[in-house]
C-alpha positions as CSV (number, residue, x, y, z in Angstrom):
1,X,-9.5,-32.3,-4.5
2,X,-9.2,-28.3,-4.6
3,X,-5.8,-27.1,-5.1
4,X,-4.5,-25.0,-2.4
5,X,-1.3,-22.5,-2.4
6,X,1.7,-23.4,-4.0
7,X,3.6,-23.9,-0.8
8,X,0.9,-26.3,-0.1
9,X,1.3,-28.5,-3.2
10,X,5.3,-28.3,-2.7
11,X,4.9,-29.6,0.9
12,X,2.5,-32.4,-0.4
13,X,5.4,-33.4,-2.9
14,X,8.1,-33.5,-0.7
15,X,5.7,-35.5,1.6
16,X,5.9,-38.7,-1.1
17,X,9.3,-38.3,-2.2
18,X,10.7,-39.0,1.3
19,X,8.4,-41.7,1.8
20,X,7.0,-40.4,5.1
21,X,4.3,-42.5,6.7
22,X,1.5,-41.0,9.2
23,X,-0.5,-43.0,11.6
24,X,-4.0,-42.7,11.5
25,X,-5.3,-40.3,14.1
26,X,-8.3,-39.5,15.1
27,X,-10.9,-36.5,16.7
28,X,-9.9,-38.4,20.4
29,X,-6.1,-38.7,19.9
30,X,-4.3,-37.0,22.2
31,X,-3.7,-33.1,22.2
32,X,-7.2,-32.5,20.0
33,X,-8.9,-29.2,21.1
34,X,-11.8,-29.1,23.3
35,X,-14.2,-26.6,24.9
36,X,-14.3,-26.5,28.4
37,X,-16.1,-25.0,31.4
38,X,-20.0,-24.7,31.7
39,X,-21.5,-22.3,29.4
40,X,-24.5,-19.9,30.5
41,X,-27.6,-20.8,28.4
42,X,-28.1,-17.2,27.1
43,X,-24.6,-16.3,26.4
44,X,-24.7,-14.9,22.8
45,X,-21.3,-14.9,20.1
46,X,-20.5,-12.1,17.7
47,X,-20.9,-13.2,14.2
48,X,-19.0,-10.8,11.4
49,X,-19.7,-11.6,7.7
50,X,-16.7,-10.3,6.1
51,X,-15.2,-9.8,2.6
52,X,-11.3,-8.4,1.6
53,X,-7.8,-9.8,0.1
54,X,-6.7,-11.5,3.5
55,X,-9.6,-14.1,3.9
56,X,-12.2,-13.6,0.8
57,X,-15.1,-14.1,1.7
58,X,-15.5,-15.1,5.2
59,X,-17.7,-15.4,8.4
60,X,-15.7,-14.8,11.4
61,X,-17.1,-15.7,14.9
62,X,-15.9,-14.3,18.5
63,X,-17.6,-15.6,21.7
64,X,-15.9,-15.9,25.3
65,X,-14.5,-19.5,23.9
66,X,-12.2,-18.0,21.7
67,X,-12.9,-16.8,17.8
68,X,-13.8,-19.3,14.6
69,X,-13.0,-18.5,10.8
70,X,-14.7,-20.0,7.8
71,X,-13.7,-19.0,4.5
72,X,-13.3,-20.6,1.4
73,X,-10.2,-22.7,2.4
74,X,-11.5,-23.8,5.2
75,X,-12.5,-23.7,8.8
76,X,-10.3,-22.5,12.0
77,X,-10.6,-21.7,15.4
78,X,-8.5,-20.8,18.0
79,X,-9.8,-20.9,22.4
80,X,-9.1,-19.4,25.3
81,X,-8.5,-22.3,27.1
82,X,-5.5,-23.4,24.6
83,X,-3.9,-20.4,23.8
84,X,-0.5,-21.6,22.5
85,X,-2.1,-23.8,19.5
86,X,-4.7,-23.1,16.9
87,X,-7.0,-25.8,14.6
88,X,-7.7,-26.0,11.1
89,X,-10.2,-28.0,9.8
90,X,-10.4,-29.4,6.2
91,X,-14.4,-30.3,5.7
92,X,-13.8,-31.4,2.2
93,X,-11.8,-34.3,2.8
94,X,-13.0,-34.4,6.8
95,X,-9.3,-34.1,8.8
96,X,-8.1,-30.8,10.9
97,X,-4.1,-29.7,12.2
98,X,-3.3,-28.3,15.4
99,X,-0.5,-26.0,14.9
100,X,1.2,-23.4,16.7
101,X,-0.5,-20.3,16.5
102,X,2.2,-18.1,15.2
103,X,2.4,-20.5,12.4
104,X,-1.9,-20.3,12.2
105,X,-1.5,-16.1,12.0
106,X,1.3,-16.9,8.9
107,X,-1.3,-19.6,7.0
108,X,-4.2,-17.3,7.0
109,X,-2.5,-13.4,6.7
110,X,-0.5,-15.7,3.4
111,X,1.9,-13.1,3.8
112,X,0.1,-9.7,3.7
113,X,2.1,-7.0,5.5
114,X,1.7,-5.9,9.0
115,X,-0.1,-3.4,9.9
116,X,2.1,-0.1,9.8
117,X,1.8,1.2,13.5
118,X,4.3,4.0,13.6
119,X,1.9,6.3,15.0
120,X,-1.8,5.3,15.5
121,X,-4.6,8.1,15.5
122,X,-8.5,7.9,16.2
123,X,-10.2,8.9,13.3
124,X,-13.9,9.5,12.5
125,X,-16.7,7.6,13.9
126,X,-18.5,5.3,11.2
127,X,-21.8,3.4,11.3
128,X,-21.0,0.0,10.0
129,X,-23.9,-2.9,8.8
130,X,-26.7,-3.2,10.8
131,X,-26.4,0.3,12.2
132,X,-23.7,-1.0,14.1
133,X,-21.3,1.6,15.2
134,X,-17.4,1.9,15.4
135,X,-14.5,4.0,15.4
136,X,-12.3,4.5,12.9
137,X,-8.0,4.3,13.2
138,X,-5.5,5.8,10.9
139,X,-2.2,4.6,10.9
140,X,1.0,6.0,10.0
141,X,4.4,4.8,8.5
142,X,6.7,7.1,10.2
143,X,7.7,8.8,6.9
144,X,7.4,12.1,6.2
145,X,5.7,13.2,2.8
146,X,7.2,15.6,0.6
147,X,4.9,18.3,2.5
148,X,6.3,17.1,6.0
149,X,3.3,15.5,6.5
150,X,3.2,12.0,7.9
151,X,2.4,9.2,5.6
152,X,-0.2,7.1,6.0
153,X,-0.2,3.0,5.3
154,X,-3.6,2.0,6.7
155,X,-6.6,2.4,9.0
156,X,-8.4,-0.3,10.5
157,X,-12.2,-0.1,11.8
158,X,-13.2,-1.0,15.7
159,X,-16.3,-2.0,17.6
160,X,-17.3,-2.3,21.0
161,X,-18.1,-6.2,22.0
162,X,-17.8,-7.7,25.1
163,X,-15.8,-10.3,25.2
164,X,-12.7,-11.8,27.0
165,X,-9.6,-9.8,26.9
166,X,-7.4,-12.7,26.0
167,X,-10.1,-13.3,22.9
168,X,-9.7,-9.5,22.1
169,X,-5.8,-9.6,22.8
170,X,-5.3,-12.4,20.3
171,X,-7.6,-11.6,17.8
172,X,-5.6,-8.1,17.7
173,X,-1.9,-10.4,16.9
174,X,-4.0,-11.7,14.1
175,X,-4.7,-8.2,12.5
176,X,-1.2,-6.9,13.6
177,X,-2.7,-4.0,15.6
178,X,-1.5,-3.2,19.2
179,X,-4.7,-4.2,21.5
180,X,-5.6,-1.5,23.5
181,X,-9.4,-1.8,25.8
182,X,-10.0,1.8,24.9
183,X,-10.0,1.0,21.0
184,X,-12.6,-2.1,20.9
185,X,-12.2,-4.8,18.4
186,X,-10.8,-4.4,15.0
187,X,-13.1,-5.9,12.7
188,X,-12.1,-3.8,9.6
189,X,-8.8,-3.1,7.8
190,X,-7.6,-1.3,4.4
191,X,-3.8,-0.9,4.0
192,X,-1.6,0.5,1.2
193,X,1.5,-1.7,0.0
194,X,4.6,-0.7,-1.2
195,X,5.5,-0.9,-5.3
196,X,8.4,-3.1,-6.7
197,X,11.2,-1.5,-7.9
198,X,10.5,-0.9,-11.5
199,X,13.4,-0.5,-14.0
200,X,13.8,3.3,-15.7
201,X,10.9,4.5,-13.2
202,X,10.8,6.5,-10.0
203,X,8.6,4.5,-8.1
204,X,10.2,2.8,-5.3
205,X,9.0,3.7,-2.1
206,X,5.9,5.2,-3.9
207,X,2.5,3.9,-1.8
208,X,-0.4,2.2,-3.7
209,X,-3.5,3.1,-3.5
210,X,-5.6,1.7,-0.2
211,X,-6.3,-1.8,-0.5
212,X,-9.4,-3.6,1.4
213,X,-7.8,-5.9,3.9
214,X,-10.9,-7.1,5.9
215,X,-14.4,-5.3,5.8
216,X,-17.3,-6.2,7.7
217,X,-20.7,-7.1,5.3
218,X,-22.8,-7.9,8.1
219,X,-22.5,-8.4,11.9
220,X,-24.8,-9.9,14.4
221,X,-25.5,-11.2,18.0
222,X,-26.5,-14.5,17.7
223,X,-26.8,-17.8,20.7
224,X,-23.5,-19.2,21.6
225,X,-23.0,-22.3,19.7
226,X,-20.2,-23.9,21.4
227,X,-20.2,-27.2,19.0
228,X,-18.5,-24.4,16.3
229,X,-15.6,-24.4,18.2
230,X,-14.7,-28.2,18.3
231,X,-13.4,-30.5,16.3
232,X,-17.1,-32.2,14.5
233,X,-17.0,-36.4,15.0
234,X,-15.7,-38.0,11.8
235,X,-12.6,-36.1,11.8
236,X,-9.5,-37.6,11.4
237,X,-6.2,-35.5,12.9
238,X,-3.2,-34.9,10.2
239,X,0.8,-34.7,11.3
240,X,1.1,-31.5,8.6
241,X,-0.2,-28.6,6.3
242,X,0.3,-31.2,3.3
243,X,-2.0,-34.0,4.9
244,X,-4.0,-31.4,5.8
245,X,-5.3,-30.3,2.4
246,X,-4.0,-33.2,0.4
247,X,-5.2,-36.5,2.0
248,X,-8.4,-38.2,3.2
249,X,-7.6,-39.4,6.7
250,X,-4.7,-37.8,7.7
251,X,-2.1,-39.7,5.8
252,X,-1.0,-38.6,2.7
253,X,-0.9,-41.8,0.5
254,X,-0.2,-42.6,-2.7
255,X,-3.5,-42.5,-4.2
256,X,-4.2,-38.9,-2.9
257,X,-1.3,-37.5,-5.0
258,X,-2.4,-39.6,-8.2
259,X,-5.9,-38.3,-7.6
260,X,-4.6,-35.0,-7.8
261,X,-3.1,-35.4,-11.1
262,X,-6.1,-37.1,-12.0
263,X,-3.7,-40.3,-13.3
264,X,-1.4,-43.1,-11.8
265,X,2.2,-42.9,-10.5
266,X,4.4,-44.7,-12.4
Protein backbone atom coordinates (compact mmCIF):
# COMPACT_ATOMS: atom_id res chain seq x y z
CA UNK A 1 0.00 0.00 0.00
CA UNK A 2 1.18 3.72 -0.58
CA UNK A 3 2.04 5.54 2.46
CA UNK A 4 0.10 8.50 3.12
CA UNK A 5 0.82 11.61 5.67
CA UNK A 6 2.07 11.02 8.82
CA UNK A 7 -1.12 11.87 10.63
CA UNK A 8 -2.50 9.18 8.51
CA UNK A 9 -0.14 6.40 9.51
CA UNK A 10 -0.50 7.62 13.31
CA UNK A 11 -4.34 7.31 13.00
CA UNK A 12 -3.91 3.77 11.45
CA UNK A 13 -1.85 2.81 14.61
CA UNK A 14 -3.97 3.96 17.11
CA UNK A 15 -6.74 2.28 15.08
CA UNK A 16 -5.02 -1.48 16.11
CA UNK A 17 -3.88 -0.66 19.43
CA UNK A 18 -7.49 0.05 20.77
CA UNK A 19 -8.71 -2.83 19.09
CA UNK A 20 -11.49 -1.05 17.25
CA UNK A 21 -13.66 -3.15 14.91
CA UNK A 22 -15.64 -1.67 11.74
CA UNK A 23 -18.44 -3.37 10.10
CA UNK A 24 -18.35 -3.89 6.58
CA UNK A 25 -20.13 -1.23 4.69
CA UNK A 26 -20.85 -0.96 1.52
CA UNK A 27 -21.51 1.69 -1.77
CA UNK A 28 -25.59 1.17 -0.63
CA UNK A 29 -25.24 1.61 3.12
CA UNK A 30 -26.93 4.36 4.41
CA UNK A 31 -25.82 8.02 4.05
CA UNK A 32 -23.47 7.23 0.70
CA UNK A 33 -23.62 10.16 -1.80
CA UNK A 34 -25.72 10.21 -4.76
CA UNK A 35 -26.50 12.47 -7.71
CA UNK A 36 -29.89 13.48 -8.10
CA UNK A 37 -32.30 15.29 -10.40
CA UNK A 38 -32.48 14.78 -14.27
CA UNK A 39 -29.60 16.05 -16.11
CA UNK A 40 -29.99 17.89 -19.59
CA UNK A 41 -28.31 15.73 -22.31
CA UNK A 42 -26.03 18.58 -23.51
CA UNK A 43 -25.01 20.03 -20.27
CA UNK A 44 -21.19 20.36 -20.47
CA UNK A 45 -18.55 20.38 -16.99
CA UNK A 46 -15.47 22.52 -16.68
CA UNK A 47 -12.42 20.35 -16.60
CA UNK A 48 -9.11 22.28 -15.11
CA UNK A 49 -5.77 20.29 -15.37
CA UNK A 50 -3.88 21.82 -12.60
CA UNK A 51 -0.37 21.62 -11.00
CA UNK A 52 1.07 23.55 -7.49
CA UNK A 53 2.08 22.66 -3.68
CA UNK A 54 -1.63 22.26 -2.49
CA UNK A 55 -2.84 19.25 -4.74
CA UNK A 56 0.30 18.25 -7.16
CA UNK A 57 -0.75 17.38 -9.92
CA UNK A 58 -4.42 17.35 -10.28
CA UNK A 59 -7.50 17.41 -12.60
CA UNK A 60 -10.19 19.31 -10.94
CA UNK A 61 -13.86 19.11 -12.40
CA UNK A 62 -16.85 21.69 -11.69
CA UNK A 63 -20.33 21.03 -13.26
CA UNK A 64 -23.87 22.16 -11.78
CA UNK A 65 -23.56 18.79 -9.52
CA UNK A 66 -20.98 20.01 -7.51
CA UNK A 67 -16.88 19.94 -8.18
CA UNK A 68 -14.58 16.51 -8.33
CA UNK A 69 -10.73 16.36 -7.44
CA UNK A 70 -8.22 13.70 -8.62
CA UNK A 71 -4.87 13.90 -7.66
CA UNK A 72 -2.30 11.69 -6.77
CA UNK A 73 -3.89 10.65 -3.31
CA UNK A 74 -6.90 10.20 -4.47
CA UNK A 75 -10.30 11.08 -5.75
CA UNK A 76 -12.96 13.52 -4.07
CA UNK A 77 -16.00 15.16 -4.72
CA UNK A 78 -18.30 17.23 -3.03
CA UNK A 79 -22.51 18.04 -4.61
CA UNK A 80 -24.85 20.42 -4.41
CA UNK A 81 -27.41 18.38 -3.28
CA UNK A 82 -25.36 17.33 -0.01
CA UNK A 83 -23.71 20.35 0.99
CA UNK A 84 -22.73 19.61 4.64
CA UNK A 85 -20.50 16.32 3.80
CA UNK A 86 -17.88 15.65 1.25
CA UNK A 87 -16.41 11.96 -0.23
CA UNK A 88 -13.19 10.62 -0.69
CA UNK A 89 -12.43 7.85 -2.63
CA UNK A 90 -9.39 5.49 -2.28
CA UNK A 91 -9.22 3.57 -5.93
CA UNK A 92 -6.15 1.66 -4.86
CA UNK A 93 -7.57 -0.34 -2.35
CA UNK A 94 -11.45 0.33 -3.68
CA UNK A 95 -13.27 2.09 -0.25
CA UNK A 96 -14.39 5.99 -0.01
CA UNK A 97 -15.22 8.35 3.55
CA UNK A 98 -17.87 10.68 3.85
CA UNK A 99 -16.79 13.33 6.05
CA UNK A 100 -17.68 16.69 7.05
CA UNK A 101 -16.65 19.18 4.72
CA UNK A 102 -14.72 21.45 6.92
CA UNK A 103 -12.73 18.47 7.81
CA UNK A 104 -12.52 17.66 3.66
CA UNK A 105 -11.16 21.53 3.14
CA UNK A 106 -8.41 20.64 6.19
CA UNK A 107 -7.32 16.97 4.42
CA UNK A 108 -6.66 18.37 1.07
CA UNK A 109 -5.33 22.33 1.83
CA UNK A 110 -2.79 19.75 4.54
CA UNK A 111 -2.38 22.84 6.28
CA UNK A 112 -1.32 25.50 3.75
CA UNK A 113 -2.30 29.08 5.03
CA UNK A 114 -5.28 30.94 4.15
CA UNK A 115 -5.40 33.15 1.77
CA UNK A 116 -4.41 36.67 3.21
CA UNK A 117 -7.58 38.89 2.31
CA UNK A 118 -6.88 42.05 4.19
CA UNK A 119 -7.49 44.03 1.27
CA UNK A 120 -8.27 42.43 -2.21
CA UNK A 121 -7.52 44.37 -5.53
CA UNK A 122 -8.23 43.42 -9.32
CA UNK A 123 -5.24 43.20 -11.03
CA UNK A 124 -4.33 42.65 -14.64
CA UNK A 125 -6.22 40.62 -17.06
CA UNK A 126 -4.27 37.29 -18.19
CA UNK A 127 -4.90 34.79 -20.90
CA UNK A 128 -4.57 31.49 -19.38
CA UNK A 129 -4.34 27.75 -21.39
CA UNK A 130 -6.30 27.44 -24.19
CA UNK A 131 -6.66 31.07 -24.77
CA UNK A 132 -8.90 31.04 -22.03
CA UNK A 133 -9.14 34.36 -20.30
CA UNK A 134 -9.27 35.59 -16.57
CA UNK A 135 -8.61 38.27 -14.20
CA UNK A 136 -6.05 38.47 -12.08
CA UNK A 137 -6.38 39.41 -7.85
CA UNK A 138 -3.73 40.72 -5.61
CA UNK A 139 -4.11 40.41 -2.10
CA UNK A 140 -2.87 42.18 0.71
CA UNK A 141 -1.74 41.36 4.43
CA UNK A 142 -2.63 44.57 5.97
CA UNK A 143 1.00 45.45 6.83
CA UNK A 144 2.62 48.28 5.88
CA UNK A 145 6.18 47.91 4.22
CA UNK A 146 8.99 49.85 5.29
CA UNK A 147 7.93 52.36 2.24
CA UNK A 148 4.20 52.62 3.69
CA UNK A 149 3.27 50.59 1.06
CA UNK A 150 0.96 47.64 1.68
CA UNK A 151 2.34 44.26 1.66
CA UNK A 152 1.32 41.73 -0.45
CA UNK A 153 0.78 37.80 0.53
CA UNK A 154 -0.82 36.44 -2.65
CA UNK A 155 -2.90 36.80 -5.79
CA UNK A 156 -5.11 34.27 -6.99
CA UNK A 157 -6.37 33.94 -10.89
CA UNK A 158 -10.40 33.92 -11.89
CA UNK A 159 -12.48 32.84 -14.82
CA UNK A 160 -15.80 33.28 -15.93
CA UNK A 161 -17.92 29.72 -15.89
CA UNK A 162 -21.32 29.30 -15.50
CA UNK A 163 -22.14 27.33 -12.92
CA UNK A 164 -24.32 27.17 -9.66
CA UNK A 165 -23.57 29.74 -7.14
CA UNK A 166 -23.55 27.27 -4.26
CA UNK A 167 -20.83 25.20 -6.59
CA UNK A 168 -18.92 28.68 -7.05
CA UNK A 169 -19.65 29.65 -3.22
CA UNK A 170 -18.06 26.42 -1.93
CA UNK A 171 -15.40 26.00 -4.25
CA UNK A 172 -14.28 29.69 -3.06
CA UNK A 173 -14.21 28.19 1.09
CA UNK A 174 -11.82 25.69 -0.42
CA UNK A 175 -9.36 28.32 -1.85
CA UNK A 176 -10.00 30.59 1.24
CA UNK A 177 -11.07 33.51 -0.94
CA UNK A 178 -14.28 35.60 -0.22
CA UNK A 179 -16.82 34.56 -3.24
CA UNK A 180 -17.96 37.43 -4.91
CA UNK A 181 -20.26 36.93 -8.64
CA UNK A 182 -18.36 39.87 -10.01
CA UNK A 183 -14.86 38.02 -9.59
CA UNK A 184 -15.67 34.54 -11.39
CA UNK A 185 -14.08 31.38 -10.22
CA UNK A 186 -10.68 31.12 -8.72
CA UNK A 187 -8.93 28.60 -10.51
CA UNK A 188 -5.31 29.89 -9.80
CA UNK A 189 -3.38 30.81 -6.59
CA UNK A 190 0.35 31.79 -5.63
CA UNK A 191 0.90 32.96 -2.06
CA UNK A 192 3.99 34.02 0.02
CA UNK A 193 4.57 32.32 3.55
CA UNK A 194 6.00 33.58 6.41
CA UNK A 195 9.84 32.50 7.58
CA UNK A 196 10.52 30.67 11.07
CA UNK A 197 12.21 32.49 13.44
CA UNK A 198 15.76 31.85 12.89
CA UNK A 199 18.30 32.29 15.81
CA UNK A 200 21.07 35.35 15.48
CA UNK A 201 18.94 36.52 12.18
CA UNK A 202 16.50 39.25 11.49
CA UNK A 203 14.08 37.42 9.65
CA UNK A 204 10.94 37.02 11.40
CA UNK A 205 8.10 38.45 9.76
CA UNK A 206 10.22 38.65 6.61
CA UNK A 207 7.86 37.23 3.40
CA UNK A 208 9.15 34.49 1.13
CA UNK A 209 9.24 34.66 -2.15
CA UNK A 210 5.66 33.72 -4.02
CA UNK A 211 4.92 30.23 -3.92
CA UNK A 212 2.63 28.37 -6.64
CA UNK A 213 -0.46 27.36 -4.81
CA UNK A 214 -2.69 26.05 -7.63
CA UNK A 215 -2.06 26.90 -11.42
CA UNK A 216 -4.15 25.92 -14.20
CA UNK A 217 -2.18 23.60 -17.15
CA UNK A 218 -5.07 23.18 -19.26
CA UNK A 219 -8.87 23.82 -19.06
CA UNK A 220 -11.72 22.63 -21.10
CA UNK A 221 -15.53 22.25 -21.68
CA UNK A 222 -16.20 18.82 -21.95
CA UNK A 223 -20.02 16.58 -21.65
CA UNK A 224 -21.25 16.30 -18.25
CA UNK A 225 -20.39 13.01 -16.90
CA UNK A 226 -22.40 12.60 -13.91
CA UNK A 227 -21.07 8.81 -13.09
CA UNK A 228 -17.69 11.07 -11.90
CA UNK A 229 -19.51 12.35 -9.14
CA UNK A 230 -20.66 8.96 -7.48
CA UNK A 231 -19.44 6.62 -5.55
CA UNK A 232 -18.18 3.59 -8.66
CA UNK A 233 -19.91 -0.09 -7.69
CA UNK A 234 -17.32 -2.15 -5.87
CA UNK A 235 -16.68 0.33 -3.24
CA UNK A 236 -16.77 -0.48 0.15
CA UNK A 237 -17.56 2.63 2.81
CA UNK A 238 -14.79 3.13 5.69
CA UNK A 239 -15.75 4.60 9.55
CA UNK A 240 -12.29 6.81 9.30
CA UNK A 241 -9.31 8.59 7.50
CA UNK A 242 -7.17 5.46 8.79
CA UNK A 243 -9.45 2.74 7.00
CA UNK A 244 -9.61 5.02 4.48
CA UNK A 245 -6.05 4.72 3.17
CA UNK A 246 -4.95 1.81 5.19
CA UNK A 247 -7.47 -1.08 4.64
CA UNK A 248 -9.10 -3.14 1.84
CA UNK A 249 -12.76 -3.01 2.69
CA UNK A 250 -13.30 -0.55 5.11
CA UNK A 251 -11.96 -2.28 8.12
CA UNK A 252 -8.67 -1.92 9.21
CA UNK A 253 -7.56 -5.48 10.10
CA UNK A 254 -4.64 -6.99 11.17
CA UNK A 255 -3.22 -8.03 8.10
CA UNK A 256 -3.46 -4.53 6.47
CA UNK A 257 -0.97 -3.11 9.14
CA UNK A 258 1.40 -6.19 8.71
CA UNK A 259 1.24 -5.70 5.02
CA UNK A 260 2.42 -2.37 5.52
CA UNK A 261 5.42 -3.23 7.32
CA UNK A 262 5.83 -5.84 4.81
CA UNK A 263 6.08 -8.64 7.98
CA UNK A 264 3.87 -10.29 10.71
CA UNK A 265 2.76 -8.87 14.09
CA UNK A 266 3.99 -10.54 16.71
Amino acid sequence: MKLGALARFLGAMAVLLVGNSLAPLDARAEGAPAVSGKIPANETMLTVWSDGEMLSKAEVTYSSLGFRIKSQIGSSFWLVSNPTKATLMNPENKVFLVMPVEDYIEELREGMQPMPLAKVSAGADVTLPHNRKGKKFDCFTGEKDAEGKDVKGGEFTCITAKLPVAVHQMWCRFMTVDYSPKRGLPIGAKQTHRRKRMRNRASEGRLRPMKVIIEPRQIKDVPLDAKLFEIPKGYHRSRDRASLYFSVDGNIKKDDIEDLFMQPIK
